[in-house]
C-alpha positions as CSV (number, residue, x, y, z in Angstrom):
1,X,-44.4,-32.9,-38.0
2,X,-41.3,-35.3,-38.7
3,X,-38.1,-33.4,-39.3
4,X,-36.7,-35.3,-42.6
5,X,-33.3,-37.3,-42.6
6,X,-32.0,-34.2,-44.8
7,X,-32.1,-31.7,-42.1
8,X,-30.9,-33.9,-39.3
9,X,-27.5,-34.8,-41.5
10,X,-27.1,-31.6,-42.4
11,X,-27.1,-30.6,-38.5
12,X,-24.8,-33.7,-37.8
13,X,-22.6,-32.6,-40.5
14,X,-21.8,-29.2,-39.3
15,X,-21.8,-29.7,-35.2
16,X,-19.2,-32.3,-36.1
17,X,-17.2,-30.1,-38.3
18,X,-17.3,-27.4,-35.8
19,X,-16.2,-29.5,-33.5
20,X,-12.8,-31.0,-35.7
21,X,-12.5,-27.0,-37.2
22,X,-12.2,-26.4,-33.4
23,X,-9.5,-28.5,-32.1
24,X,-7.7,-27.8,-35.3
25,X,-7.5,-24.3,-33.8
26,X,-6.8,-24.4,-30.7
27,X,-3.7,-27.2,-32.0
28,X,-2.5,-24.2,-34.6
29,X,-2.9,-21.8,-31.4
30,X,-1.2,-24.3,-28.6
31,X,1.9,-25.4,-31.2
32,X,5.1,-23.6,-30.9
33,X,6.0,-21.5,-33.2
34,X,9.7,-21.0,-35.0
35,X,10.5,-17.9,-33.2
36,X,10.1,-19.1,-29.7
37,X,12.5,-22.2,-30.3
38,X,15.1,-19.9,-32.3
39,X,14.7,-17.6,-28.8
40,X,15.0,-20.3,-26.6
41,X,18.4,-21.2,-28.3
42,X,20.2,-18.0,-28.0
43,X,19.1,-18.2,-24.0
44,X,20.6,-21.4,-23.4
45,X,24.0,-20.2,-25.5
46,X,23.9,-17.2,-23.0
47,X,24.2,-19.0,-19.9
């Protein structure tokens, strides 16, 4: 039994958006956020 073009593209289609939903995440995660660089600020004006 042949597995039909519909079900292989649909596979494709969704390992590849996991994949891009993925790094899109761990970006959102790994990016600094406004707090941090408003924190790192008032440290450097301390010293």
């Amino acid at each position: 039994m042949r597995i039909s073009n519909f079900w292989l593209y649909t596979i494709m289609v969704m390992a590849i958006l996991h994949i891009v939903i993925g790094f899109a995440y761990l970006l959102y995660k790994l990016s600094p956020k406004k707090n941090d660089k408003e924190d790192e600020i008032v440290e450097k004006d301390a010293f």
